[in-house]
N, C-alpha and C positions, 0 to 999 in steps of 0.2 A: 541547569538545562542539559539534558542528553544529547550526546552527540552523535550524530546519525553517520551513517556512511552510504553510500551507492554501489554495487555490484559494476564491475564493465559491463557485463550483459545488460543490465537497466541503464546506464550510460549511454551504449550502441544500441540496442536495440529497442527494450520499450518506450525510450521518449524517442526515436525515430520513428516508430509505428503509432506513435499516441503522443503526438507535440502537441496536444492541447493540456497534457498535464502536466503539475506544478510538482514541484521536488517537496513544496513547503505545503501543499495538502496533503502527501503521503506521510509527513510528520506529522500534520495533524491528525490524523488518522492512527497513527499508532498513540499517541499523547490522550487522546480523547474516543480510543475504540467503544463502538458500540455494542462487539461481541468481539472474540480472541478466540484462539482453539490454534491445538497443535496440527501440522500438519505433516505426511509422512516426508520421508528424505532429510529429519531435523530441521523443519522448518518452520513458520509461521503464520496465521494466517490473520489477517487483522480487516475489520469493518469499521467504515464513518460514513458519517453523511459532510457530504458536501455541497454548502449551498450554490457557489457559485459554477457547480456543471450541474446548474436545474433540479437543486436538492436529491441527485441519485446519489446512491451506494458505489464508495469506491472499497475495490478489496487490495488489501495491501499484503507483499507476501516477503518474510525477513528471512535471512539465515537464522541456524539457531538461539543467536547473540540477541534476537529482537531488535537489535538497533541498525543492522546491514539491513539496508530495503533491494529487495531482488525482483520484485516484479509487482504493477498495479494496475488494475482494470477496474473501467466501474462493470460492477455485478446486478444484473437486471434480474437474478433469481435469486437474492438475497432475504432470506426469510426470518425475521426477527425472535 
């Protein structure tokens, strides 16, 4: 099993702006992405679906390691 890490910025800031999400759906989310794609600044960008925030698209965004989670939102214009 891969070991994930958290960013301080995702620590302090998006689970204070977004305390409805789970540290353990953002791992699922990179374990079982439904699309991946690089994003600029070395970084990553990873899609799931998650059932329990009402089957939406959460985007999850890593350093370049893939396994440091730095920032997750669910994405209402995610287009498969």
């Amino acid at each position: 099993m891969t070991r994930y890490k958290f960013t301080e910025y995702f620590e302090n800031e998006v689970l204070r702006k977004r305390p409805y999400l789970k540290k353990e759906w953002c791992m699922r989310v990179l374990e079982n992405a439904l699309r991946s794609e690089p994003q600029e600044g070395n970084r990553y960008r990873f899609w799931g679906r998650i059932e329990e925030l009402e089957g939406r698209i959460l985007r999850v965004i890593t350093l370049e390691n893939k396994t440091t989670i730095h920032n997750a939102f669910p994405d209402r214009g995610f287009k498969p």
